[in-house]
C-alpha positions as CSV (number, residue, x, y, z in Angstrom):
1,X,-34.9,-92.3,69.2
2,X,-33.0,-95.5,70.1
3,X,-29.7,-94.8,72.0
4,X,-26.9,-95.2,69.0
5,X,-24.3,-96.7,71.5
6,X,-23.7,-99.9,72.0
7,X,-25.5,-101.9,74.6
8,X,-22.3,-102.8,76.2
9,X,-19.0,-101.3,75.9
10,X,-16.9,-102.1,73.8
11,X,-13.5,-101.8,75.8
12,X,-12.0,-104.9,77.1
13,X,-14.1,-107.1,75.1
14,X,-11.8,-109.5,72.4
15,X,-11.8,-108.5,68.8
16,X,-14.9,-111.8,67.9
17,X,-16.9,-110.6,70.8
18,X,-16.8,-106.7,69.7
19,X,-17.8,-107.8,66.4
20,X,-20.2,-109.9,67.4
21,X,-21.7,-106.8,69.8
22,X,-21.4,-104.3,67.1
23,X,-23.4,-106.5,64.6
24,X,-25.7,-107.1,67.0
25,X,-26.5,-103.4,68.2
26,X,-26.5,-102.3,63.9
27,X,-29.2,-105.4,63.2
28,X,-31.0,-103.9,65.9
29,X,-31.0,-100.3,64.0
30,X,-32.3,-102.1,61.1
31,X,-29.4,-102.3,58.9
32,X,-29.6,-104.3,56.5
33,X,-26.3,-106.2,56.1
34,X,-25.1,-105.8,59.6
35,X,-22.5,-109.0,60.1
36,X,-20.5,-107.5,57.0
37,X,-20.6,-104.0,58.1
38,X,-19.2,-104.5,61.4
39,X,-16.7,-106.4,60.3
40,X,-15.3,-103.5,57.8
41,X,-16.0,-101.2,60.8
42,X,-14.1,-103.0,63.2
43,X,-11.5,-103.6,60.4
44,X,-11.2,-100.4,59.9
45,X,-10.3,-99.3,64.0
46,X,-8.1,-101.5,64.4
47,X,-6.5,-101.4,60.5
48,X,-6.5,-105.4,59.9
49,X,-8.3,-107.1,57.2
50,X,-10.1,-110.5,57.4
51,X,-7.3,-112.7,57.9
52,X,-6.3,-110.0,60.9
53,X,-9.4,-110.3,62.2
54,X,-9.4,-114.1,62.3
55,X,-5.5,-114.2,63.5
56,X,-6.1,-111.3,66.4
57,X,-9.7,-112.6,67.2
58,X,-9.2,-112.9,71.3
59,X,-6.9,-110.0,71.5
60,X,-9.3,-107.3,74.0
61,X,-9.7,-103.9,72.7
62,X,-8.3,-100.9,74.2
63,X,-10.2,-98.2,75.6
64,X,-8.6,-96.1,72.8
65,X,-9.9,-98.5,70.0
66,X,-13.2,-98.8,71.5
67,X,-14.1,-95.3,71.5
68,X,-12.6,-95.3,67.9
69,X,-15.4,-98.2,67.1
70,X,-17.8,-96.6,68.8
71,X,-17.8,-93.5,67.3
72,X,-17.9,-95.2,63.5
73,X,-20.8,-97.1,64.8
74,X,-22.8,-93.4,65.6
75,X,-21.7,-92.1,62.4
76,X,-23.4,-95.0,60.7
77,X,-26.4,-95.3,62.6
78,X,-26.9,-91.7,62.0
79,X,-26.9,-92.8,57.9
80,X,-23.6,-91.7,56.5
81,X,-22.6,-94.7,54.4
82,X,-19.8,-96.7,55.5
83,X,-17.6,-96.1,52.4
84,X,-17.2,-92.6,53.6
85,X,-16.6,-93.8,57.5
86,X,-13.8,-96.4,56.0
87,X,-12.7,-93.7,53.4
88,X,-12.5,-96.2,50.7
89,X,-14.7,-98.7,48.3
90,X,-14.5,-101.6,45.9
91,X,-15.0,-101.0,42.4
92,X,-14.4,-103.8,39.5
93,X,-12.1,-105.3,42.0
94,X,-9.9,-102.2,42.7
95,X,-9.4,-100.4,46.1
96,X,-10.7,-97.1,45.6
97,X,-9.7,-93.9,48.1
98,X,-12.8,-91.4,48.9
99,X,-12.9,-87.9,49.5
100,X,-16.1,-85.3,50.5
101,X,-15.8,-84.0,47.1
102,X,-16.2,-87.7,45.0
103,X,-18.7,-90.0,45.0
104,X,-18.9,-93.2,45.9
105,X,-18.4,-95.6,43.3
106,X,-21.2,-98.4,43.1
107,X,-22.0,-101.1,41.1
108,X,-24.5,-100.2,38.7
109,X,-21.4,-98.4,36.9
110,X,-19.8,-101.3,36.7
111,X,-22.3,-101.9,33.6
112,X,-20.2,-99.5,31.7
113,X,-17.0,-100.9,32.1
114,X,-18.3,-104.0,31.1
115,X,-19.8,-102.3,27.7
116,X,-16.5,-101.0,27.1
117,X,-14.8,-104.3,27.2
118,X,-17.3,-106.1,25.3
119,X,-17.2,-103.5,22.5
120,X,-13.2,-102.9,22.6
121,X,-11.8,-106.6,22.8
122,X,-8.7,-105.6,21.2
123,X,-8.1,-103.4,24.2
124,X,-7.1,-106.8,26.3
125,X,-4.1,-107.0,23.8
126,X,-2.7,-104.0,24.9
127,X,-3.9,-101.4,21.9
128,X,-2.8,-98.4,22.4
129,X,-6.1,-96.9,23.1
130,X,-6.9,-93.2,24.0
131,X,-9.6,-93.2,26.6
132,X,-11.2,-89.8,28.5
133,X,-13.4,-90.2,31.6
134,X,-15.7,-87.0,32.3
135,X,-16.0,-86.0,35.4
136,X,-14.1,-88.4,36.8
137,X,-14.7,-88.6,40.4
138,X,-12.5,-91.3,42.1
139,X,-11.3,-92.0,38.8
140,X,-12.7,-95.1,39.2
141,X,-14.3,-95.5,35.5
142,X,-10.3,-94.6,33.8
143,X,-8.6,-96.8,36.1
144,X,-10.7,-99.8,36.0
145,X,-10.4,-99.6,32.2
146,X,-6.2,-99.3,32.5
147,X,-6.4,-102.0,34.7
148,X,-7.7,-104.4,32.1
149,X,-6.0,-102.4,29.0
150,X,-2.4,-102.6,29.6
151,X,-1.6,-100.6,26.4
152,X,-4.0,-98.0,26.9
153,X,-3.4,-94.4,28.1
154,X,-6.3,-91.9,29.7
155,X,-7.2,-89.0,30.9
156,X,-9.4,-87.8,33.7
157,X,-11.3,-84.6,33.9
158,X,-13.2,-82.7,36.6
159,X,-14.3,-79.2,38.0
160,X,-13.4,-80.3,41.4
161,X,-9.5,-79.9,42.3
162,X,-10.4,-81.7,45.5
163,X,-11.5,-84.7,43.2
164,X,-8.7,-84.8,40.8
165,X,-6.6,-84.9,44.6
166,X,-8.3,-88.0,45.1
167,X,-8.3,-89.7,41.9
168,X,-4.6,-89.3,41.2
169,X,-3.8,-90.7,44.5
170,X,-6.0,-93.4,43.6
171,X,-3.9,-93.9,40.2
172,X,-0.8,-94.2,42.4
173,X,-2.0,-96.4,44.7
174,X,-3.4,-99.3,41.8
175,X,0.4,-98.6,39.5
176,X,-1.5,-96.7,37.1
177,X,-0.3,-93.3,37.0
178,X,2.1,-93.7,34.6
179,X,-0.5,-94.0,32.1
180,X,-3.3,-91.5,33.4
181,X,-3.2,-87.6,33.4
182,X,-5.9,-85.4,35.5
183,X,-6.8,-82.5,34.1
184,X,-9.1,-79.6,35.7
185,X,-12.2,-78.4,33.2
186,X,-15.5,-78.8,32.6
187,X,-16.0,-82.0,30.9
188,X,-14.0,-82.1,28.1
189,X,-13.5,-78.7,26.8
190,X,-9.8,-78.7,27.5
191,X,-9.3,-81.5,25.7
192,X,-8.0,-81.9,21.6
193,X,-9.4,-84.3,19.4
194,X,-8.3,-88.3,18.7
195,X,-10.4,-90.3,21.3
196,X,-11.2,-93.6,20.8
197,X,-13.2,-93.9,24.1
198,X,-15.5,-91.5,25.9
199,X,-16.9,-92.5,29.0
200,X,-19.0,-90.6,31.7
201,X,-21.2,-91.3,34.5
202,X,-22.1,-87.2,35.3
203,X,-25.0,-85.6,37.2
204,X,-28.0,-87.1,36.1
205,X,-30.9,-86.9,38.6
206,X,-33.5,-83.7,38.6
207,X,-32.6,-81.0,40.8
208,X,-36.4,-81.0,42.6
209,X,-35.6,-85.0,43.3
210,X,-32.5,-85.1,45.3
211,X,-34.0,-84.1,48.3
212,X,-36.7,-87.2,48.1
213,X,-32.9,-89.8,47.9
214,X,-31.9,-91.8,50.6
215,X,-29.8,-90.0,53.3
216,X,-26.5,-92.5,52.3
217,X,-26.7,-90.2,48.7
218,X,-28.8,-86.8,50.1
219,X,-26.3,-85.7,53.0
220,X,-23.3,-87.2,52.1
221,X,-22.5,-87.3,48.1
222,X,-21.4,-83.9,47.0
223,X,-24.8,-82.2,45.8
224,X,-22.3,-81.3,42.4
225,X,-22.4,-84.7,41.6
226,X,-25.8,-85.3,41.4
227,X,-27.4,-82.0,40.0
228,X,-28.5,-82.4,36.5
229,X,-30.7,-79.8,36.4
230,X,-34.0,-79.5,36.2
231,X,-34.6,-82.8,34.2
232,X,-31.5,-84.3,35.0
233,X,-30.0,-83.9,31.2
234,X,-27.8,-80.8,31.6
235,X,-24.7,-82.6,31.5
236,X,-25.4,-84.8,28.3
237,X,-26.3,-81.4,26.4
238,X,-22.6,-80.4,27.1
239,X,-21.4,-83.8,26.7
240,X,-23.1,-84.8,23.4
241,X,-21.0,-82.0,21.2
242,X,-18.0,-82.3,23.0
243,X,-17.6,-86.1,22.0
244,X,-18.4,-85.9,18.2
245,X,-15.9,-83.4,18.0
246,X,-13.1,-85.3,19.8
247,X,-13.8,-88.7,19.0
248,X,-11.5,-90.4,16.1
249,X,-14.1,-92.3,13.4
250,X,-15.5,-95.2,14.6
251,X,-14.7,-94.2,18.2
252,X,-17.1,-94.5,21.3
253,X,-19.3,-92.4,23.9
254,X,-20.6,-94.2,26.7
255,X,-22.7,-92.8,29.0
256,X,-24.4,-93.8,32.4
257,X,-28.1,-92.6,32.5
258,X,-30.4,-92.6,35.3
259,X,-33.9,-94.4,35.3
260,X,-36.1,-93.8,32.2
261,X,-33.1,-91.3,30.5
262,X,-31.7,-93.3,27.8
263,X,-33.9,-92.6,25.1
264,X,-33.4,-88.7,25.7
265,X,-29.6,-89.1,26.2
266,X,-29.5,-91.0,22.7
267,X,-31.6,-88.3,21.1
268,X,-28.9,-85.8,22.3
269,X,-26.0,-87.8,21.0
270,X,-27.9,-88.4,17.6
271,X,-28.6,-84.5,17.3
272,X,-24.7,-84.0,18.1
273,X,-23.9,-86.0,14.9
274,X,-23.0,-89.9,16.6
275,X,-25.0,-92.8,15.3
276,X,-26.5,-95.2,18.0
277,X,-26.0,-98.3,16.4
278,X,-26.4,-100.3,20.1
279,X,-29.1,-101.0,22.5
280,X,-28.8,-99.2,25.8
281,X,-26.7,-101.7,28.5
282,X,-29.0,-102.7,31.7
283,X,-27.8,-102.7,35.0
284,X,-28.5,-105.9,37.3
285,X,-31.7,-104.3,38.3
286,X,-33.0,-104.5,34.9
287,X,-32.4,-100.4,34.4
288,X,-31.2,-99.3,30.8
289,X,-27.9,-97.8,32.4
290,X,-25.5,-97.3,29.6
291,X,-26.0,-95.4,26.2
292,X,-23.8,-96.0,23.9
293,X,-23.2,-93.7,20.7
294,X,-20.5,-93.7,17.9
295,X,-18.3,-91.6,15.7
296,X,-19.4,-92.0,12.0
């Protein structure tokens, strides 16, 4: 196994020579974006962003700082994803805080936030909209939504209290609190009726599969997160029901599906009395990602 320290040590060297090391030694483990990540490592030690970098860029590194760097440099060699060694990630724009017990929010959910916009424009003037986000994680799917509907007000549900920690903090941070509520249940059965927006990206890949996913998602996303059971739909059967009974008429469910799912995920919404009435979303990889159902 290759040796995950650097080559040389870091200590004493200037901010642009460190990086330039640390990209160097991360190319050399086969990473596959290694420039960027060791700028949002090194970033990250020594707490400055870009223009820090840039502006600071012969200052030498302490020993202190070094180690620091060094140590997030094993952790990623190692495969934990460097979200989770930063502690935070970018989602539609938005700075999002992590936590063991959330995900990491990526892009292919981005899809659904785009679905909703396209399918609630009146949202963007500030209707007062009623949102609730399933299993929300981060929050990331609630407060990107509040972000671009000023008028709106949501709610974010999850099991985890650990989660719900993280995605109010997360609210605070990005001035939305005001306008979201966390509450702890499964789904939505705590919830009353008079949604007019549903959205959800739950556990959705077979339990017999996670062990075959990349390390980045195996060992370090919470194994609650992923589970859907044995065909990766148990969370849609509980989902399904709960939104045609809370939605208002003419409201929405939108739902992020894994690969090859969306025909099964509209059968359960259909069977739970909502009307499918649009094609799935694709992601950017050409995956149907988003299923979209509607109150009668």
């Amino acid at each position: 196994m290759n040796d995950p320290r650097p080559g040389v040590p870091l200590a004493g060297q200037t901010i642009a020579a460190a990086r330039r090391s640390l990209a160097s030694h991360l190319r050399g483990h086969g990473l596959e974006s290694p420039d960027l990540e060791a700028r949002l490592l090194i970033g990250a030690a020594l707490q400055l962003d870009l223009t820090g970098l840039v502006r600071h860029a012969e200052r030498a590194l302490t020993a202190a700082e070094a180690d620091g760097l060094e140590a997030m440099a094993r952790r990623r060699i190692a495969g934990e994803p460097i979200a989770r060694i930063i502690g935070s990630q970018e989602f539609w724009g938005l700075d999002f805080a992590l936590s063991a017990e959330t995900l990491v929010p990526r892009p292919d959910t981005e899809t659904l936030i785009d679905a909703a916009l396209d399918l609630i424009p009146a949202g963007r003037g500030g209707a007062a909209l009623r949102i609730a986000d399933l299993g929300t994680g981060t929050g990331a799917i609630l407060l990107a939504l509040l972000s671009e509907w000023p008028g709106a007000f949501g709610i974010a549900t999850d099991l985890s209290l650990g989660a719900l920690h993280t995605a109010r903090g997360n609210a605070r941070k990005l001035g939305l609190a005001e306008r979201a509520h966390f509450v702890a249940c499964d789904y939505a059965s705590a919830l009353a009726p008079g949604f007019d927006l549903i959205a959800s990206n739950p556990p959705y890949i077979p339990a017999a599969e996670i062990g075959t996913l990349a390390i980045e998602v195996r060992d370090h996303d919470p194994r609650r997160a992923l589970d859907g059971g044995d065909d990766g739909l148990d969370a849609y059967r509980r989902i399904a029901p709960q939104a045609a009974a809370l939605l208002r008429s003419g409201g929405l469910v939108l739902l992020e599906v894994g690969q090859g799912q969306s025909a099964a995920v509209a059968e359960l919404l259909e069977l739970a009395g909502l009307t499918i009435d649009q094609p799935p979303r694709y992601d950017l990889g050409g995956i149907a990602r988003v299923v979209i159902g509607r109150k009668p």
